[in-house]
C-alpha positions as CSV (number, residue, x, y, z in Angstrom):
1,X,-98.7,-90.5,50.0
2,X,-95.9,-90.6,51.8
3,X,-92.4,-92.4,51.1
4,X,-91.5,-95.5,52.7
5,X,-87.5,-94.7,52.8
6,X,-88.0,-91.4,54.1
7,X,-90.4,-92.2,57.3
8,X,-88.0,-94.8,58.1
9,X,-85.0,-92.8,58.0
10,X,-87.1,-90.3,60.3
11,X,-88.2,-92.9,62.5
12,X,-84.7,-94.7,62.9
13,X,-83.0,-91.1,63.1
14,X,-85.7,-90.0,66.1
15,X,-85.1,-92.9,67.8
16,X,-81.7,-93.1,68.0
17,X,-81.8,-89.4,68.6
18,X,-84.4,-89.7,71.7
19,X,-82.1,-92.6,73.1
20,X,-78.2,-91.7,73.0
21,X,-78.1,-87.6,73.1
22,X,-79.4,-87.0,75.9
23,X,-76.9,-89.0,77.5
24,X,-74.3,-87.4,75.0
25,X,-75.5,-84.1,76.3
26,X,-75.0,-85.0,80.0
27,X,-71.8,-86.2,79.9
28,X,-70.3,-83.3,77.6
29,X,-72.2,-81.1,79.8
30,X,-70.1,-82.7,82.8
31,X,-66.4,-82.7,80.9
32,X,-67.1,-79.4,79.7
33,X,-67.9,-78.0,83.5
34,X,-64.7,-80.0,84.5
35,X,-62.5,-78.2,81.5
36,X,-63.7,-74.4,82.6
37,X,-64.1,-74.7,86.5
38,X,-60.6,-73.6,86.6
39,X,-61.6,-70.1,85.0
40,X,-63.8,-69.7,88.5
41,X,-61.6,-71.3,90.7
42,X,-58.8,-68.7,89.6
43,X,-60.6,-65.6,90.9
44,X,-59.3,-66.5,94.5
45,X,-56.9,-69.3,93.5
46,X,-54.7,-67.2,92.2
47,X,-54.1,-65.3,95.4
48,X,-54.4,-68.5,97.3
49,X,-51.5,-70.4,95.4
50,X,-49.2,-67.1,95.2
51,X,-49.2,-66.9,91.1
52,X,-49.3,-64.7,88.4
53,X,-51.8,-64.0,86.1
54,X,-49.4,-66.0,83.4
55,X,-48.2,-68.6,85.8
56,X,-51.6,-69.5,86.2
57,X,-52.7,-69.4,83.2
58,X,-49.4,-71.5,81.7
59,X,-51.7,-74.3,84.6
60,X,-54.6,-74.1,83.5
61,X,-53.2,-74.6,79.7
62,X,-51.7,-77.8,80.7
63,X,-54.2,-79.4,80.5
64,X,-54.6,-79.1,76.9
65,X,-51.0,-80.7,76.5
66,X,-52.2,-83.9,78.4
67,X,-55.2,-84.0,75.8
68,X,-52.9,-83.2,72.7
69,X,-50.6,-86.6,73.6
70,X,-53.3,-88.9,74.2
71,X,-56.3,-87.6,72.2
72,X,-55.6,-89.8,69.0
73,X,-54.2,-93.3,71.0
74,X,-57.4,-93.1,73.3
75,X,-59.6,-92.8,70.1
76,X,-58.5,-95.7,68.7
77,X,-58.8,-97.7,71.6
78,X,-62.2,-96.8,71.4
79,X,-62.4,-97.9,68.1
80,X,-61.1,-100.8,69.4
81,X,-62.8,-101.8,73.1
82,X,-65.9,-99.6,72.1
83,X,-67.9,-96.5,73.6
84,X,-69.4,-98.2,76.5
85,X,-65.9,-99.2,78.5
86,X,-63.9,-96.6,77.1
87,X,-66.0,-93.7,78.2
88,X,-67.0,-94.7,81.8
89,X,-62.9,-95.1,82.0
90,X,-63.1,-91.5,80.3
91,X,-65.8,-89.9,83.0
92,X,-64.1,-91.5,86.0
93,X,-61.1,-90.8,86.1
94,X,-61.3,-87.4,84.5
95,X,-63.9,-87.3,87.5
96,X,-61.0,-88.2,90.2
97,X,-58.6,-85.6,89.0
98,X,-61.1,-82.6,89.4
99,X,-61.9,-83.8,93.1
100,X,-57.7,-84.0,93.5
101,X,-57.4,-80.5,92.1
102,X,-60.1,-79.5,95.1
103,X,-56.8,-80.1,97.4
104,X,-54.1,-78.5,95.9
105,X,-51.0,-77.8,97.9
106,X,-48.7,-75.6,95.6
107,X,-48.1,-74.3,91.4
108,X,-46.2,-77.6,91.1
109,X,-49.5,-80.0,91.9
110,X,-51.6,-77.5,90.7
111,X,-50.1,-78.2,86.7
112,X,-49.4,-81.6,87.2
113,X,-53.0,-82.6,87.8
114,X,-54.1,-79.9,85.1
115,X,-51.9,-81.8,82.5
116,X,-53.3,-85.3,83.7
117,X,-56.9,-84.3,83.4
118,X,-56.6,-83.5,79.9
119,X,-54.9,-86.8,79.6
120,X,-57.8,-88.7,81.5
121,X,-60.6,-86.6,79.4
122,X,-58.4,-87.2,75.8
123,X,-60.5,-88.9,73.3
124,X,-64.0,-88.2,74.5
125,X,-65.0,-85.0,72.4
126,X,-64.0,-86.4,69.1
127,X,-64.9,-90.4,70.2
128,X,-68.5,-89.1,70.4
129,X,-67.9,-87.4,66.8
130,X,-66.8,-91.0,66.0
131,X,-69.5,-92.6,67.9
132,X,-71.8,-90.2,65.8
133,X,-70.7,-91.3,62.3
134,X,-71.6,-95.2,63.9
135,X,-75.1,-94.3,64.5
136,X,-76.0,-91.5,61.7
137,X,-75.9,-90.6,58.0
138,X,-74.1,-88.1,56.8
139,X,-77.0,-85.6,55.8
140,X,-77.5,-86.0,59.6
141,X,-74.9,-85.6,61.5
142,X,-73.7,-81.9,61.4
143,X,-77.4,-81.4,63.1
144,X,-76.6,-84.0,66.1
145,X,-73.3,-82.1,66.4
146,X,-74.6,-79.0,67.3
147,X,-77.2,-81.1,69.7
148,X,-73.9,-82.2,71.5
149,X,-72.5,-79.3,71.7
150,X,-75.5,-77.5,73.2
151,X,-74.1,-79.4,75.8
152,X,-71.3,-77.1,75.9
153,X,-73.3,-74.1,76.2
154,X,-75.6,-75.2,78.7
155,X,-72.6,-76.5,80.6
156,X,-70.9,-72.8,80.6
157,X,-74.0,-71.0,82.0
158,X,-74.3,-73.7,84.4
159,X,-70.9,-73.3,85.5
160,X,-71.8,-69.8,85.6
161,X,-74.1,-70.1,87.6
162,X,-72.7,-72.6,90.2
163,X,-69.0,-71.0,89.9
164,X,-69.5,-67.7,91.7
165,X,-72.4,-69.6,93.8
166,X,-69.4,-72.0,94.8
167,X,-66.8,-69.4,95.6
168,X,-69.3,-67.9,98.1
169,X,-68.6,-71.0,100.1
170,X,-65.4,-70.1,101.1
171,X,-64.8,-71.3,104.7
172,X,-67.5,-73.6,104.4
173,X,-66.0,-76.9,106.4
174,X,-63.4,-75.4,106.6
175,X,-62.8,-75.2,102.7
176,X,-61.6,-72.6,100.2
177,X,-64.3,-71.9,98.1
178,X,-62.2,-72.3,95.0
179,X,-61.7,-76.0,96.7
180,X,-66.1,-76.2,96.8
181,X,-65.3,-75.5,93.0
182,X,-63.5,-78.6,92.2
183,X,-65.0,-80.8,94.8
184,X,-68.9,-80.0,93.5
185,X,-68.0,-80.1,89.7
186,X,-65.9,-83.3,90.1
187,X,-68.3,-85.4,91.7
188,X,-71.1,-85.9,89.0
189,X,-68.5,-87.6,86.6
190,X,-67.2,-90.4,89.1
191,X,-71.3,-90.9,90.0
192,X,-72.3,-90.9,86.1
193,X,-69.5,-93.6,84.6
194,X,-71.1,-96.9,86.4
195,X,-74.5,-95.9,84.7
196,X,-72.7,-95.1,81.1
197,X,-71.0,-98.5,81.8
198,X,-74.7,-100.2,81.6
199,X,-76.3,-98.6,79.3
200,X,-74.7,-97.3,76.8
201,X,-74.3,-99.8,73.6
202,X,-71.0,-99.8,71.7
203,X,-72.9,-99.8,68.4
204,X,-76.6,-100.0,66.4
205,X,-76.1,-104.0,66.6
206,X,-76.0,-104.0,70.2
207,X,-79.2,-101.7,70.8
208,X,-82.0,-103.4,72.0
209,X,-84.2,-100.9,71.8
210,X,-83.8,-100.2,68.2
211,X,-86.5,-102.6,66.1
212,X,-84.7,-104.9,63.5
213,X,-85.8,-103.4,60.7
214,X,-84.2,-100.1,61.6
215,X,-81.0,-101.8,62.1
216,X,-81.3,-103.1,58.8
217,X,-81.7,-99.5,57.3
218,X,-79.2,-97.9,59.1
219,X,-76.8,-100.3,58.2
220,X,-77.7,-100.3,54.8
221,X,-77.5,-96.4,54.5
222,X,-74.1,-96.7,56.1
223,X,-72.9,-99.1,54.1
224,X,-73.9,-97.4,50.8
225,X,-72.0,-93.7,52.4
226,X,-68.8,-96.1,52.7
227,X,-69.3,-97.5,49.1
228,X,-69.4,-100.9,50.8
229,X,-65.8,-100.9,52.5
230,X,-65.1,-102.8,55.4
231,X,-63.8,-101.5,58.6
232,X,-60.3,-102.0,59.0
233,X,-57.7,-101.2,62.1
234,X,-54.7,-101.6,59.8
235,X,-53.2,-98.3,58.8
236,X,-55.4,-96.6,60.8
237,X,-52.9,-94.8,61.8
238,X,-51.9,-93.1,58.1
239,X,-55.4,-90.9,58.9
240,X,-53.7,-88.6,60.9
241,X,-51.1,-87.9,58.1
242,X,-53.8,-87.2,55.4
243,X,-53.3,-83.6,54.1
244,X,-56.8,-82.7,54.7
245,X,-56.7,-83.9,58.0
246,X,-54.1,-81.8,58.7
247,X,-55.1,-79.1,56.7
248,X,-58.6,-79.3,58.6
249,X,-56.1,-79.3,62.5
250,X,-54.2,-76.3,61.0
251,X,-57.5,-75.0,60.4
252,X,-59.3,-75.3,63.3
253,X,-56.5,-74.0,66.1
254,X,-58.2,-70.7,65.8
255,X,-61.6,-72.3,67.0
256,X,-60.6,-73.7,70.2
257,X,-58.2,-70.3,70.5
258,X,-61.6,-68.4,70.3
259,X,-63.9,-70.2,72.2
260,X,-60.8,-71.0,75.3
261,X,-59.6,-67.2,75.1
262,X,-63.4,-65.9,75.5
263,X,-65.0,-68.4,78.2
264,X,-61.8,-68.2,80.2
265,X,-61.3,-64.6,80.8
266,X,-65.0,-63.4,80.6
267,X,-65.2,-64.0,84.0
268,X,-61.9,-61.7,85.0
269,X,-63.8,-59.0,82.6
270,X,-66.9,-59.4,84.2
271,X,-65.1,-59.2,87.7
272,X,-63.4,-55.8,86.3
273,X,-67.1,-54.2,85.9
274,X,-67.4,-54.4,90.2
275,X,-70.0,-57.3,90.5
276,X,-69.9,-60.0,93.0
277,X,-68.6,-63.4,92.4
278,X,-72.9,-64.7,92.7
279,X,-73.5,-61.6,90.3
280,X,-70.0,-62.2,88.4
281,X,-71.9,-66.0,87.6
282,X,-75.3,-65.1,86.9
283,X,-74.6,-62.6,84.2
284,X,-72.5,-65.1,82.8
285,X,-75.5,-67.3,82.2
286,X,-76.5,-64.9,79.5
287,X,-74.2,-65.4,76.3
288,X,-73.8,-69.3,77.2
289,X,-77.7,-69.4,76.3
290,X,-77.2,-67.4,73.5
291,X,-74.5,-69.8,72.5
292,X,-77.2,-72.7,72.5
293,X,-79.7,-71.1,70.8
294,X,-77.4,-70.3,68.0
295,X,-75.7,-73.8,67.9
296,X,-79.2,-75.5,67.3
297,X,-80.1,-72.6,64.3
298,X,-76.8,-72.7,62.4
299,X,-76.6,-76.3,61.9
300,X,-80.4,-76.6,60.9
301,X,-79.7,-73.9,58.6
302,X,-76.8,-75.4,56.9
303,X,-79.2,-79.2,56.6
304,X,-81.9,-76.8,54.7
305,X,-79.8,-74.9,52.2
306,X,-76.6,-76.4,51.7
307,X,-73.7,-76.3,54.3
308,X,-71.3,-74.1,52.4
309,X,-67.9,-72.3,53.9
310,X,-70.0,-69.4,54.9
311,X,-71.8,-71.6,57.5
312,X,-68.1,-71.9,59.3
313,X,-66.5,-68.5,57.9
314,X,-69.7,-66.1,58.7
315,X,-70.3,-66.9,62.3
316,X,-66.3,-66.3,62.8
317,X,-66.2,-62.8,61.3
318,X,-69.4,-61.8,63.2
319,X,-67.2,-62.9,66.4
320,X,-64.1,-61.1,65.4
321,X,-66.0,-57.9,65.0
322,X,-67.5,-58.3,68.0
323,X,-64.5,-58.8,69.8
324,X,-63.3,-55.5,68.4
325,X,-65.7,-53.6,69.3
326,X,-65.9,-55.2,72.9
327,X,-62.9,-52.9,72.9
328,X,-63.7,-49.9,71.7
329,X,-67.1,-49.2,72.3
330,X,-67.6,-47.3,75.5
331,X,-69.7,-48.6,79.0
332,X,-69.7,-51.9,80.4
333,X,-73.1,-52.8,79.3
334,X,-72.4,-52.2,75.5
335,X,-68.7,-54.4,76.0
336,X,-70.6,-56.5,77.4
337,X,-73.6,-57.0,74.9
338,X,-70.3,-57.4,72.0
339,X,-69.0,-60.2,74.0
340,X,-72.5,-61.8,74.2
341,X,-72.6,-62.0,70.3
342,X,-69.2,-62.8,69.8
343,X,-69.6,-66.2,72.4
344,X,-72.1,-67.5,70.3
345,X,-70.9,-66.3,66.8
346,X,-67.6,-68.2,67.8
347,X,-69.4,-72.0,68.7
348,X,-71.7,-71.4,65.8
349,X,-69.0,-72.3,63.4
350,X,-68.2,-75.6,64.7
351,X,-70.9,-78.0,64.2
352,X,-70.7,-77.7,60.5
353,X,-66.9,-77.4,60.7
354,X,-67.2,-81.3,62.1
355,X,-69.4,-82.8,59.2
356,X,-66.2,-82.2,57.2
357,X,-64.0,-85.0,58.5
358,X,-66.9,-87.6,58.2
359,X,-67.0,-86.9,54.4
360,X,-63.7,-88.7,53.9
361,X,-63.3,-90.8,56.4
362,X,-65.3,-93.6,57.9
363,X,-64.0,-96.2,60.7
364,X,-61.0,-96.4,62.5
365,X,-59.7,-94.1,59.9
366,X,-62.6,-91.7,60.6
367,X,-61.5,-92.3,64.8
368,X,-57.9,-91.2,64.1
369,X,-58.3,-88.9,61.7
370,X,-61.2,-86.9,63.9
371,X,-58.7,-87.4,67.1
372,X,-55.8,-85.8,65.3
373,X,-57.9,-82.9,63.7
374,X,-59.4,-82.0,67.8
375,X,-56.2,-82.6,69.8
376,X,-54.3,-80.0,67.0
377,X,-56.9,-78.0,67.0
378,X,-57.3,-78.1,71.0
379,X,-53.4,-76.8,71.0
380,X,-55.7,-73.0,70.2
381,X,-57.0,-73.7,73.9
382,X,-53.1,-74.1,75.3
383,X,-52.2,-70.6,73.4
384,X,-55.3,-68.9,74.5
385,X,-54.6,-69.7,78.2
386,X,-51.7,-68.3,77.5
387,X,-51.8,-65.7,75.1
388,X,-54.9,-64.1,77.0
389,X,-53.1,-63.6,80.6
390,X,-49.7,-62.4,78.9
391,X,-52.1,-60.0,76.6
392,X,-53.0,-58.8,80.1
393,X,-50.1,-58.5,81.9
394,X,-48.6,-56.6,79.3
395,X,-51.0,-53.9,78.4
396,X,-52.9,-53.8,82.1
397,X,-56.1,-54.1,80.4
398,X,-58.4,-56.8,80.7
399,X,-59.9,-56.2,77.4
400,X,-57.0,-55.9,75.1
401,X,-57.0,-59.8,75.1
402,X,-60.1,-59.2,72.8
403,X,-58.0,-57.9,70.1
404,X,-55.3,-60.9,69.8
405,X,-58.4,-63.0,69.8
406,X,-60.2,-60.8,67.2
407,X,-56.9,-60.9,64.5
408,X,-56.8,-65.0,65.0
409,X,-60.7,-65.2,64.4
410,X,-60.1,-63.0,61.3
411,X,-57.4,-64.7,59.9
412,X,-59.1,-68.2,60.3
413,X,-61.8,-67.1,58.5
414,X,-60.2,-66.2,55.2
415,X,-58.3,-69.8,55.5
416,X,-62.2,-71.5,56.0
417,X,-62.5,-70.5,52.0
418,X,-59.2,-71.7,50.8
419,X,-59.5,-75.0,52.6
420,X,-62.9,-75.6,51.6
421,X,-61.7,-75.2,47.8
422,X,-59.2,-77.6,48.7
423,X,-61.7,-80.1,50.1
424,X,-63.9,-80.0,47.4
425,X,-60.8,-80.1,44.5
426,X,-59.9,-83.7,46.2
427,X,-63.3,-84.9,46.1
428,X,-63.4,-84.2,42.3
429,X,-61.0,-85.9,42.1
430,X,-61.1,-88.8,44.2
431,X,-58.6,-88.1,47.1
């Protein structure tokens, strides 16, 4: 016989499920295209705007600067206006600055628009992972994390594909194809913010498609996760000066280091092996799928057993290693099989790494604390666009990046178990 409670958990869970991610999806799949179009574009921008490897790369880093300043503000205005204005003001104007980048004059334009379109897309990553905690329990939600960020994956092997595709173009209407970069990726977020402005409801209350008695349980089980406290704006703010939020931002830098460092310069290695740009973006396709296949496996795995520090540490040690021996092994096609495990072994780690915040935070609290932990975190994206390229410049390899990555991946690991400890110590003891 089965139990009441749990086929309406799984009913109200599949429906939300069937009738928010996929839009999730789309629109992560669209910022993320936005945030790494630049690592395309820079095979003939470079050359086209007259910079260095560094000088572009301190551009392209910008952008996480603009995100760092405005991530945790915007979140709380979400918190505030709710999902449905905030992020079709998100989409669009993040939309406007990629089609402005398509006409770039000179370095100076170049990283001011960079800087204001990770001012335009600030809040958006972690006002989903707010969003989330709105719509799903806890057990539940390091599961639709990894959904989302499928989004990311699929997004990289589309931009993958299209990149090189796009580059092709050059002289098309007259047109650089590194301008057909910006100008086709940039479009689909200025079309897609009208329709996220009509459907997309702020909360569970204001879902009409969800029955009334699964609004009843969800708020109940939401409820009974906050012990019954009231949402409150006031001191919101004291979140992002928790010590396991900041523990948690200090923690995660090495993610986003990762993860920036890897997608950005794989095409540059890639390039190195003689391909063409099409060729360059099809064999890129190959570790983003393996990065989705292992986003929807580790999370699952960590729901069925237990999600325990090995869930976040193991995938970043298997990525280290594989950096390493991206290095040292010998032939492209084995450096390149190392960077295909090391993509997804670097991703894996996050979904479960995001369940964490949720676990003392709820509400506004939850918005600013998340905001504070990603735009912290996102700084690892800055020093990876820069770190890589001066890696580079220095050494005249395009591998040896791999190693500076490697020794951050390594180190973050081993700081995974102590911060876990620390987690769990203030939960026993009710802080």
């Amino acid at each position: 016989m089965s139990d009441p409670s749990a086929d309406m958990e799984r009913a109200t869970v599949g429906q939300v499920t069937r009738r928010l991610m996929p839009l999730f999806c789309v629109m992560y799949l669209i910022a993320y295209i936005d945030r790494q179009n630049v690592s395309y574009a820079k095979l003939d921008m470079v050359q086209a705007l007259g910079l260095s490897e560094a000088a572009y790369g301190l551009g392209a880093s910008l952008f996480f600067i603009g995100y760092f300043l405005f991530e945790a503000p915007s979140n709380l205005i979400l918190a505030r206006v709710g999902a449905r204005v905030w992020f079709a003001r998100i989409m669009f104007t993040w939309g406007l600055v990629t089609l402005a980048l398509g006409f770039t004059q000179n370095p100076t334009m170049f990283y001011i628009l960079r800087f204001l379109l990770g001012a335009a897309e600030a809040g958006f990553f972690p006002g989903v992972l707010y969003v989330l905690t709105l719509w799903y329990p806890q057990a539940h939600r390091a599961r639709m994390v990894g959904l989302f960020m499928i989004a990311s994956a699929v997004a990289n092997a589309v931009g993958a594909a299209i990149g090189g595709v796009l580059l092709d173009l050059d002289g098309l209407l007259g047109l650089a194809g590194w301008q057909w970069v910006f100008l086709v990726t940039g479009l689909p977020a200025v079309l897609l913010a009208p329709y996220v402005l009509w459907r997309l409801p702020n909360g569970p209350a204001e879902a009409k498609w969800l029955p009334q008695a699964q609004k009843a349980w969800l708020a109940a089980a939401l409820s009974a996760e906050r012990g019954g406290a009231i949402d409150d704006h006031r001191g919101a703010w004291k979140a992002i000066f928790d010590p396991r939020v900041l523990l948690l931002a200090g923690l995660y830098i090495g993610m986003p280091l990762g993860a920036y460092g890897l997608s950005y310069w794989l095409p540059t290695i890639v390039k190195s092996f003689g391909v063409s740009n099409t060729v360059n973006g099809l064999i890129n396709i190959i570790p983003w799928i393996l990065v989705g296949v292992a986003l929807w496996w580790v999370p699952r795995h960590a729901a069925r057993h237990g999600a325990s520090a090995w869930h976040i540490a193991g995938p970043t040690l298997v990525a280290a290693a594989a950096l390493v021996l991206s290095v040292i092994l010998p032939g492209s096609a084995l450096k390149f099989a190392m960077l295909c495990i090391a993509a997804p072994a670097i991703f894996a780690a996050q979904p479960v790494f995001w369940s964490l915040p949720p676990s003392f935070l709820s509400g506004p609290q939850a918005a600013a604390g998340i905001a504070a932990i990603n735009a912290i975190g996102n700084l690892g994206g800055f020093i990876a666009q820069n770190l890589v390229p001066m890696v580079r410049d220095a050494t005249g390899s395009n591998l040896a990046p791999m190693l500076a990555l490697a020794a951050v991946l390594l180190m973050t690991s081993a700081l995974i178990f102590y911060a876990m400890g620390r987690l769990d110590r203030s939960k026993a003891g009710g802080r």
